[in-house]
N, C-alpha and C positions, 0 to 999 in steps of 0.2 A: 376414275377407273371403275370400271364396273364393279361389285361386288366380289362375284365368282374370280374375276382376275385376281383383285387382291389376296383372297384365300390363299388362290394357288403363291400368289407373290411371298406370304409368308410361311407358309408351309415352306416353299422352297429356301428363302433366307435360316430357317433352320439349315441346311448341310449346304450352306453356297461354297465353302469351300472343298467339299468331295465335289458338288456338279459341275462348278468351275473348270477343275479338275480334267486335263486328257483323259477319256475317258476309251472304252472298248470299240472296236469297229458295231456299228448299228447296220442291222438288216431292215426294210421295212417291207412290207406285202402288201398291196391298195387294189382297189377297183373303184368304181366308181359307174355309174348311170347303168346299173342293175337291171332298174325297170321288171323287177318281179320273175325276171326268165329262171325259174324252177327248177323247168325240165331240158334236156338238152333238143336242139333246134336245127333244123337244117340251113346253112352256112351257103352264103352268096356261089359258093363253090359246088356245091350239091351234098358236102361231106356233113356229117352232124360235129355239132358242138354244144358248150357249154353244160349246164346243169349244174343247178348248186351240190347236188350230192358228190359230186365230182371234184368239184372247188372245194369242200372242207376238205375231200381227201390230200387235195393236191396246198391247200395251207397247213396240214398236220406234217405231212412231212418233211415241208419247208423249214419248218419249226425243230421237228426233230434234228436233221440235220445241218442247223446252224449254229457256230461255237458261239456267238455273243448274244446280245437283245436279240428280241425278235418283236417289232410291233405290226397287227395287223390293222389298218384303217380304211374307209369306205369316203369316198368324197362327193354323195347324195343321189337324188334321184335313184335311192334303190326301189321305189315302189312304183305302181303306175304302170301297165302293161299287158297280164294276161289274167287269165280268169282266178289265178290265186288272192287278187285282190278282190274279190265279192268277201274276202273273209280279214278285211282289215283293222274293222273298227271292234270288229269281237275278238283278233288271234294274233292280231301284228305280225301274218307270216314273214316277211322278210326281215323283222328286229326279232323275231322268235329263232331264225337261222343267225343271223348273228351273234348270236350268244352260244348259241350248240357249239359254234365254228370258231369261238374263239376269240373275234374281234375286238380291238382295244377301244379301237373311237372310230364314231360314223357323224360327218354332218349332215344336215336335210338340204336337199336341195328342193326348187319349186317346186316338183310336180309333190312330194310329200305334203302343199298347203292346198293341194287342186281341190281338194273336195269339202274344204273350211274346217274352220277352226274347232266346230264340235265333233268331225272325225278325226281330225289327226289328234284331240286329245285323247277321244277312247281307244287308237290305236297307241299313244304310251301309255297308257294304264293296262292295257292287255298284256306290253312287250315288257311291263315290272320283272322280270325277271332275273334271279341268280344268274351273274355271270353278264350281266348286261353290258354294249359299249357304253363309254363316255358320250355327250354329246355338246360338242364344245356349236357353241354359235355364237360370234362375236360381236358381228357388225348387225343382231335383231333388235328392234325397241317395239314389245307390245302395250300398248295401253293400258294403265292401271285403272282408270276408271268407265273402260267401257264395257258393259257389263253380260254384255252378248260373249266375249274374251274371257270371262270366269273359269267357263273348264280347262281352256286351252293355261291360260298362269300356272293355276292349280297342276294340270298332266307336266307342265315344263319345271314347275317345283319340286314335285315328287320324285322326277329323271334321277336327276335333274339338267335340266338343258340349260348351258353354264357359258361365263365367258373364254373359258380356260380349261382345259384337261391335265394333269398331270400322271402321269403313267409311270410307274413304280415298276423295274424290271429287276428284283434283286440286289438294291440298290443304286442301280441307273436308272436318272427321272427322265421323263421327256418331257415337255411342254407341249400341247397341243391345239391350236387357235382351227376356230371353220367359220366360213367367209359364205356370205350369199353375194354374188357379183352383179353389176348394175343390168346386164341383161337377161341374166335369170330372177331376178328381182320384179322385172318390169312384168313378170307373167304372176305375179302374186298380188290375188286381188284379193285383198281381207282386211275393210275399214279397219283401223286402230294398231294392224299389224306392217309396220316399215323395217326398210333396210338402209341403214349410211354409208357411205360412200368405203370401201374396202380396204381403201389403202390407209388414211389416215387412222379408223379403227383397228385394223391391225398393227398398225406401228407404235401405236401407244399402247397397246396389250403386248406386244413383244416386249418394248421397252422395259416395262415393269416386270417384266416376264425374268429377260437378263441381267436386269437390275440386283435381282435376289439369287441367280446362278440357275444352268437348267444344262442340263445333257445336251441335250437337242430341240429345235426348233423346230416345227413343222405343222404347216399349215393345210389344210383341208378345204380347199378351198371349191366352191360351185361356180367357178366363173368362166372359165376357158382358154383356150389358146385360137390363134388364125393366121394363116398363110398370111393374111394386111397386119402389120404389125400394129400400125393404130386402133383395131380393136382386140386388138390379144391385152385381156383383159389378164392372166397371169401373169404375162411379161411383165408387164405395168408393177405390179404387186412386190415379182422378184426385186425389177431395177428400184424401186422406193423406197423398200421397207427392210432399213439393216437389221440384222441380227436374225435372218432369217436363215434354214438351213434347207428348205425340203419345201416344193408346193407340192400338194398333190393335184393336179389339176379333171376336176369335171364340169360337166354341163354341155360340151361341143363335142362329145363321144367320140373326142381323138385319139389316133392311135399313134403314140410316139417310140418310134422303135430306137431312138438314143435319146438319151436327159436334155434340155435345153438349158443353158446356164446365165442366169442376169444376177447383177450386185454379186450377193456372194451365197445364190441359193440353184438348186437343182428344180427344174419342173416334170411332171413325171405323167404319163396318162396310159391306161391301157385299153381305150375302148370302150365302145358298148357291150352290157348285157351280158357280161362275165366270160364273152369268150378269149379272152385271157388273163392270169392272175398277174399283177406286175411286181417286182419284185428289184429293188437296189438296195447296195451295200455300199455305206457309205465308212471309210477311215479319218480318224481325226488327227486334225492337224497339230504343227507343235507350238503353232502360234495362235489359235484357234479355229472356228471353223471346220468345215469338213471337205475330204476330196472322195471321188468315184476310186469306190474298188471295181464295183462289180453292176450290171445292170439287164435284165432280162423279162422279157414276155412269153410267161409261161403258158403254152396254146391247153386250153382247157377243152380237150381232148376227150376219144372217148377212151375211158384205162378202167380201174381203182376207183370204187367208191366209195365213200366214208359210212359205215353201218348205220351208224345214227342218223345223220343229214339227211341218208336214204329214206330211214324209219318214217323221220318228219315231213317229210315232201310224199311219200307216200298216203301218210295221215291227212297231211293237208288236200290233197287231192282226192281223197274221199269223201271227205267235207264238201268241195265244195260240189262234185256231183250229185252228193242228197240233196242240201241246204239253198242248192243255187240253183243249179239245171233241170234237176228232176223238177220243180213245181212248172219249169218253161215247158219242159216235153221235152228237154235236151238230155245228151250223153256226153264225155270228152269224145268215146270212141266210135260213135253214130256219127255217120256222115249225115251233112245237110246239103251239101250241093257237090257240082262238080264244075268244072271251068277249063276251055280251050284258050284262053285269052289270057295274054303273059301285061298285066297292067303293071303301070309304071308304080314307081314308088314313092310316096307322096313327098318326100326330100325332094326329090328331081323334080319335080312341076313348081317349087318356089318360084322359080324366076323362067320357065318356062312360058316360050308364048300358047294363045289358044285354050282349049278347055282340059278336063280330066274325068276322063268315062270313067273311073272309078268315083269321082265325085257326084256324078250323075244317076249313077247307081243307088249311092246313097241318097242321097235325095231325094231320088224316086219312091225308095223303101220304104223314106216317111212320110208319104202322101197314101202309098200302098198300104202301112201297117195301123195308121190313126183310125180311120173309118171301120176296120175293121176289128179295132180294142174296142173301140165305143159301141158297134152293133148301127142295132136299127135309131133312126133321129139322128146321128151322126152326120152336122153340120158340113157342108162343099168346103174340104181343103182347097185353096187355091192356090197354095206354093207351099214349098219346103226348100230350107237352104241350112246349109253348115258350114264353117273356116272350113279353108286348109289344113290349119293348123291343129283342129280336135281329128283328122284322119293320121293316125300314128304310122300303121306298116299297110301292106297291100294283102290283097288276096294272092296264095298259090295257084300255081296251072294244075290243074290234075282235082283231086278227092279236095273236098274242103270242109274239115270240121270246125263246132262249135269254137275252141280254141282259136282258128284261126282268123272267126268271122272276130271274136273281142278283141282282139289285137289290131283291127282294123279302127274299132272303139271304144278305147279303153277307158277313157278319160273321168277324172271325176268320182260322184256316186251322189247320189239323190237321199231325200228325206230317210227313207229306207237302210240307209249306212251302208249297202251296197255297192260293192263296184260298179260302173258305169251308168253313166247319165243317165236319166230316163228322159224320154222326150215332153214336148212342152209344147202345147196348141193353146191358141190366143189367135186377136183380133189385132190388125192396125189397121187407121187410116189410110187410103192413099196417098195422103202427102207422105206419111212416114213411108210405107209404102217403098216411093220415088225413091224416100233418101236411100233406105238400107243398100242398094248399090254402092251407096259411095265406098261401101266396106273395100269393093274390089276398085273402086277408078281414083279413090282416095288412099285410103285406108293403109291399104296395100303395097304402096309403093316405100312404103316406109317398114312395112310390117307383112310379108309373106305370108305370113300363119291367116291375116284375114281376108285372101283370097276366095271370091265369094261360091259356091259350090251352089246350084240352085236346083228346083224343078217346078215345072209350071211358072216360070218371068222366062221374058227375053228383054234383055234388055243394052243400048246402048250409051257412051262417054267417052266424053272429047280431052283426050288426051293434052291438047292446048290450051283449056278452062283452071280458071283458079279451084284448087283445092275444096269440096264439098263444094261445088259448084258445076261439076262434069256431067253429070247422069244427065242425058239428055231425052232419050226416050224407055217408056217403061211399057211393057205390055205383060198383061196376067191372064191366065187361062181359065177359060168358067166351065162348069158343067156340061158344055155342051161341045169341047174341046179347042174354042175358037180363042185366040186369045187376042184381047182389045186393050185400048189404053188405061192404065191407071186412073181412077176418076179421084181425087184429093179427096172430097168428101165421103167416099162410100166407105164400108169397112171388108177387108177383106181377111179371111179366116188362113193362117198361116203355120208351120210346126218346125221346130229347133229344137236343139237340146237343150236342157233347161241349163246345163252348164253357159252354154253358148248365150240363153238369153237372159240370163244375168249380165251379161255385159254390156246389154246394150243403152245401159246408161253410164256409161263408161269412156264412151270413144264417139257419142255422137251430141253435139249442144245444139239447140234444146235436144233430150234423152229423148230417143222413139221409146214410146211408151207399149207395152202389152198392153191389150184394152178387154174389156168382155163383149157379149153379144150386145149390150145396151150399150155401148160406144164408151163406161167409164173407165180410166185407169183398175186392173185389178189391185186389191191391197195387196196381195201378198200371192209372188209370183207361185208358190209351190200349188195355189189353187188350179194351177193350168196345166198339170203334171199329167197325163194321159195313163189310166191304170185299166189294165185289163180286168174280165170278171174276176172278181174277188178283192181285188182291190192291189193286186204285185202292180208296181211301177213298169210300165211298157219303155225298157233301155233302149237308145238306139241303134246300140250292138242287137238286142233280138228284134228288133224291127227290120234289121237287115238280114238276117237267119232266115226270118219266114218270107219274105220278099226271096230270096234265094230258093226255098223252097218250095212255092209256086209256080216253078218255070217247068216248060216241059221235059218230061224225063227224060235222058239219053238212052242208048239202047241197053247201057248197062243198068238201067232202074235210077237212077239218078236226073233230079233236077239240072237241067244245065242251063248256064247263063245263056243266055240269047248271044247273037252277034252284032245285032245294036250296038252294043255296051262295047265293040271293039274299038271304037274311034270315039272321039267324043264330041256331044251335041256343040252346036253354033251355037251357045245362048246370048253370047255378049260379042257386040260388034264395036270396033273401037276407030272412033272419027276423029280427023287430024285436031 
């Protein structure tokens, strides 16, 4: 048993028999896959929503008028998203509003590990704060002896980030377990940091958990639910693991408009991005257990905003237009482009056939924006390519501001403890070259997000070829706009995000290597970081701002995307 478990195991065996004990009907209020959204948004519908100022308002009242407990809990990926994240590793905005608001426990979900282990420790040392949640994470094993892991031990000691939560409501305890699930797990690349398998870690921490008596059970869990019941990864968790009462389910930003019921637990979810607060009430039974009073998705609307929460998001957003924008040349409230083109939304093109002109877009931007950080001597890019999966939301039709361009790429943050990647130029051979396709003819098929988004390759694969075996023909565009075959030996100069090319030793054996201009391995990738004069990191969110901002004006003074970008290029042709 882990440590943290045990704790709470004895703590609790003190009043096992009050917790035991029929206890009062339990309220509880969740969200879950946050992702940073602040300010309120406009809604698939045209209507605005969400905003955290909004949501505290609408969890105080909650609270106010409810007779018994009242727990509030978060089940991860609250960060990762819009520009409030350039201020995470100095302010923990999103663990700084969880404490203003009240929250009991929050667990981390992946994208909280996106940007490694020495930011997310200085974002819990920022979020030390009075009033902080719990932070139960059951099923983590970080490395005691590898020493790059020092801060990140240290920031989860201090939390502390625990196996166990116990939440004290007037003398009703709850017990609180949070789960990272095998496919949010699978996107957490952080040597020495793993996750085990959910269901048996959780069921030996419940165990010990009711062992010693506990009000209620409930888990926090970052794994999900799915229409295929074989990968409804909380199913799984409810049917396995007795003595459960409550999953909170995130990571698949579902929206369940009634509780789902397995073994003898409720699963509960309200979406992404806070546009609803979720809320059940659960009555206890006389044999144990609990049953449904009450269950609602409160639409976080626009109404009542909580003073404070307002104060903070206001705060924060002045931050980050000095500290962030202003040194780029940006505003929140300055427009940078404008756009007649209703692009898809990068969900939809997972398993869509053909290309993605918003991906092309990008792509282009970092071939447009490299040559032009670097100035004069700035080496012939000859491709740029990014996932799928680092393009989070789309561009709006109409005005588009800075806001909306980071939300496009949010991912990560670079040396600088910055939100979002900065880009990364380096060297491969053409052999590696060849391979990087397989991302989309191999890669892919198993993994959407590595969907290859390119500029400057065309390239073909045979759908009928064994696995990293498919890429058939490869062509790269030179200087001179022609684009000819891959030559294996030559080297050709290339740009990604650096988040993106940290991976590439990862998913491909032997690793395509980053190289420099003299054909060696670089040591050490952050050398390839592309920094504008003065030395700011060039993100690939502002490398798409100004690429946006170079297209011809519209007649209302506005940059407007070309029409190109309405269809997307033929880069990749696919042979039986």
């Amino acid at each position: 048993m882990k440590p943290a478990v045990a704790a709470a195991a004895v703590f609790l065996a003190l009043c096992a028999p009050a917790c035991a004990a029929a206890g009062p009907a339990v309220t509880v209020l969740f969200t879950h896959d946050l992702h940073a959204r602040f300010e309120p948004f406009t809604a698939a519908d045209g209507g605005r929503t969400g905003g955290f100022a909004r949501l505290a308002a609408l969890i105080a009242a909650e609270k106010a008028a409810a007779k018994g407990p009242v727990l509030t809990v978060d089940a991860g990926d609250f960060s990762s998203g819009t520009l409030f994240d350039s201020l995470l590793a100095e302010t923990a905005p999103e663990l700084r509003f969880m404490a203003a608001a009240g929250y009991d426990a929050v667990t981390p979900g992946n994208h909280e590990f996106e940007s490694g282990p020495g930011i997310l420790a200085a974002e819990l040392r920022s979020g030390l704060l009075p009033g902080r949640p719990a932070m139960p994470l059951t099923n983590i094993s970080v490395s005691t002896s590898a020493a790059w892991l020092a801060p990140l031990r240290s920031a989860f000691s201090a939390w502390p980030v625990s196996g166990a939560a116990v939440i004290d409501k007037g003398g009703f305890r709850a017990c609180i377990i949070g789960l990272m699930g095998e496919d949010a797990a699978a996107h957490v690349h952080i040597p020495g940091v793993s996750f085990s398998d959910a269901v048996p870690a959780a069921s030996a921490a419940v165990k010990e958990l009711r062992s010693s008596g506990c009000g209620i059970v409930i888990a926090l869990s970052h794994s999900g639910t799915s229409p295929d019941p074989a990968r409804s990864e909380d199913l799984r968790l409810a049917r396995e693991v007795p003595g459960l009462d409550l999953v909170v389910s995130g990571h698949t930003h579902t929206v369940l408009k009634e509780p789902l019921k397995a073994g003898g637990a409720y699963i509960v979810s309200a979406g992404e991005w806070g546009r609803f607060l979720g809320k059940i009430t659960l009555e206890p039974k006389p044999g144990g257990g609990y049953e449904l009073s009450s269950y609602s998705l409160l639409p976080n609307s626009p109404g009542e905003t909580d003073g404070a929460a307002g104060k903070l998001v206001a705060g924060l957003r002045a931050a980050v237009e000095k500290e962030y924008l202003a040194p780029y040349g940006l505003a929140f409230d300055e427009p940078v482009a404008a756009s007649a083109i209703r692009f898809a939304r990068p969900q939809d093109m997972a398993s869509a056939p053909g290309g993605y002109s918003l991906g092309d877009l990008a792509a282009d931007a970092f071939r447009y924006a490299v040559p032009r950080a670097e100035g004069a001597g700035s080496a012939w890019l000859s491709a740029a390519f990014l996932p799928l999966g680092t393009i989070r939301d789309t561009l709006p039709e109409g005005v588009i501001k800075p806001a909306d361009v980071f939300k496009v790429l949010p991912l990560s943050a670079g040396p600088d403890g910055r939100g979002g990647s900065p880009l990364a130029a380096f060297y491969l051979t053409g052999a590696d070259l060849a391979r990087l396709p397989e991302a989309e003819a191999t890669i892919a098929r198993g993994n959407t997000d590595a969907r290859l988004q390119v500029s400057g390759l065309r390239f073909s694969w045979s759908a009928g070829a064994a696995p990293f075996a498919r890429v058939r023909e490869v062509l790269v565009q030179g200087p001179d706009g022609v684009f000819a075959p891959a030559v294996p030996g030559r080297l050709y100069r290339v740009a990604m995000s650096f988040y993106a090319a940290g991976m590439l030793n990862l998913f491909f054996q032997p690793p395509i290597l980053p190289r420099g201009a003299d054909g060696e391995p670089v040591p050490d990738l952050a050398g390839t970081i592309v920094r504008l004069p003065g030395g700011r990191e060039l993100k690939e969110w502002v490398a798409l701002a100004r690429f946006l901002a170079s297209f011809k004006k519209n007649p209302a003074g506005l940059p407007q995307i070309p029409d190109r970008y309405a269809q997307p290029r033929p880069s990749v042709t696919i042979l039986p």
